[in-house]
Backbone bond lengths (Angstrom), bond angles and torsions (degrees), N, CA, C in turn:
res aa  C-N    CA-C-N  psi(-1)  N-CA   C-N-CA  omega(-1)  CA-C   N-CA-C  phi
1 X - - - 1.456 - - 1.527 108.28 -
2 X 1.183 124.20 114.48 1.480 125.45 -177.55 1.875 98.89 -105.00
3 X 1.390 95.56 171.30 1.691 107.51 -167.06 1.233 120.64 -42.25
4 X 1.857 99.91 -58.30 1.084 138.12 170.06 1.943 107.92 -23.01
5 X 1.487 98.54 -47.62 1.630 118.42 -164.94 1.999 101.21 -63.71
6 X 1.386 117.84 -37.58 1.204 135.49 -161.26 1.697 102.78 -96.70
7 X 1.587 91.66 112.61 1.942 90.89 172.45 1.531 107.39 -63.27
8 X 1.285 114.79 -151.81 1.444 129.14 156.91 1.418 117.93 -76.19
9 X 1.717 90.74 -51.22 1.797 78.92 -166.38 1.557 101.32 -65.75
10 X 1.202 122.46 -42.53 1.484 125.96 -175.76 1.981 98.93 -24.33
11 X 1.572 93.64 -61.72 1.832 99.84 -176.25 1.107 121.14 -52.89
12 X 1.469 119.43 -35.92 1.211 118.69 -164.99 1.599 107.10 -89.74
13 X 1.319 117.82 -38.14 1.212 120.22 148.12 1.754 119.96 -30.67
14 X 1.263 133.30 -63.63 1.205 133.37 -164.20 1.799 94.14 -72.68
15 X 1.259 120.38 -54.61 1.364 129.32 -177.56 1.715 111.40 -38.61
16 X 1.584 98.05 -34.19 1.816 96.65 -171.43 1.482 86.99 -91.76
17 X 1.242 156.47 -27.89 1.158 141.48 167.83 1.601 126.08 -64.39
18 X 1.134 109.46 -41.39 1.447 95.29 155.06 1.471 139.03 -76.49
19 X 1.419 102.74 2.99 1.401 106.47 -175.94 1.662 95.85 -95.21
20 X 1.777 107.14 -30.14 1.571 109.43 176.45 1.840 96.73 -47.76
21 X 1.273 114.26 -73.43 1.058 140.80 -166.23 1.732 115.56 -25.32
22 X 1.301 90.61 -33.78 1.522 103.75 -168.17 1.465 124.18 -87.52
23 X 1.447 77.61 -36.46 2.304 96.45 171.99 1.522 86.42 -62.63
24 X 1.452 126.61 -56.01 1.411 121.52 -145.61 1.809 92.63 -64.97
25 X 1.558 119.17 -20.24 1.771 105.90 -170.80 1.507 102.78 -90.21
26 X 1.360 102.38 -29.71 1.756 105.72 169.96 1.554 129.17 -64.98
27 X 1.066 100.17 -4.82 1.582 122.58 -174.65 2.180 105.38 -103.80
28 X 1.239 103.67 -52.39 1.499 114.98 160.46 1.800 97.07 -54.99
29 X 0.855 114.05 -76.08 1.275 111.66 -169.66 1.414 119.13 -11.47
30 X 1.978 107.66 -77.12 1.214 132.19 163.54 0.966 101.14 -52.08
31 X 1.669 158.94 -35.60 1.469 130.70 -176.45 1.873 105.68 -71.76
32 X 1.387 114.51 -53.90 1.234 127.12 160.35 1.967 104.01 -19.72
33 X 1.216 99.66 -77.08 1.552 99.54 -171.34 1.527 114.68 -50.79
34 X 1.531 111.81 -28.91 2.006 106.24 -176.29 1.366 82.14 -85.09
35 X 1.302 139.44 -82.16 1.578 132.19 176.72 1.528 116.04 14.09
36 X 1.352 103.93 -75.99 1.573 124.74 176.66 1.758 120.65 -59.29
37 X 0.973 118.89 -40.79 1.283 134.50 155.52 1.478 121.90 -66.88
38 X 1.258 119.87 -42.97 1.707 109.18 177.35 1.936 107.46 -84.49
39 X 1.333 98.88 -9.99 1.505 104.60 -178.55 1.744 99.39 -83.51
40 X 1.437 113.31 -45.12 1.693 108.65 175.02 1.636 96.01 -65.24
41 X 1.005 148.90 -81.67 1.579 140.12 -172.96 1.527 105.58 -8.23
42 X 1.460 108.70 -69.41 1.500 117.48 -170.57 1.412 108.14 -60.64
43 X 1.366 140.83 -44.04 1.126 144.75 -176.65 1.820 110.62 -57.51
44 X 1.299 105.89 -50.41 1.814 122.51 156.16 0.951 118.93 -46.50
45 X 1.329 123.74 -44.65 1.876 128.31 162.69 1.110 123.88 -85.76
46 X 1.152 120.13 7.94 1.696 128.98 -177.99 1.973 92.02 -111.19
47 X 0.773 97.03 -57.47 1.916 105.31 175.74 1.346 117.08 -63.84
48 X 1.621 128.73 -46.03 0.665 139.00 147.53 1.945 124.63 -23.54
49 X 1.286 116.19 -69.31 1.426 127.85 149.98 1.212 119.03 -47.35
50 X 1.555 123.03 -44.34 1.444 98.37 -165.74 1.733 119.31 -92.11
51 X 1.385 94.73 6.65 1.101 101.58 177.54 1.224 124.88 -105.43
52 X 1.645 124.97 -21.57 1.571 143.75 158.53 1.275 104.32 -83.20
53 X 1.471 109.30 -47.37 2.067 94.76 -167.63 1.227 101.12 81.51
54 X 1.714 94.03 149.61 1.175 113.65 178.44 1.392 113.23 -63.75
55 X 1.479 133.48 124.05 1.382 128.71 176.54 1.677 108.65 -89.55
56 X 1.429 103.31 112.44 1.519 112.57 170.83 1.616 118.43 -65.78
57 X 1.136 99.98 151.27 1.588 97.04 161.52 1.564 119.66 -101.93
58 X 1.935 97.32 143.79 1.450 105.17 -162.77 1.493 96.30 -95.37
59 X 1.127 115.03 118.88 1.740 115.30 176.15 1.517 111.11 -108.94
């Protein structure tokens, strides 16, 4: 397929789809990053516990 083969709208068409395309990886991205971060939290509170233990109360 050479240039020649592709109208405008054809381009501009493909152009707004990759720009769709891209919010949608920038958006993964940021889910990726809270993902990764609420998974280190939990890992800190999972280690955190298993290494103090639950402290009972002495009555």
């Amino acid at each position: 397929m050479n240039k020649k083969d592709l109208s405008e709208s054809d381009i501009k068409a493909m152009v707004k789809k990759v720009e769709t395309l891209m919010q949608k990886c920038q958006a993964l991205e940021e889910d990726i990053k809270t993902s990764e971060a609420d998974a280190q939290m939990l890992m800190q509170a999972v280690l955190k516990e298993a290494f103090e233990g639950k402290k009972e109360k002495v009555v």
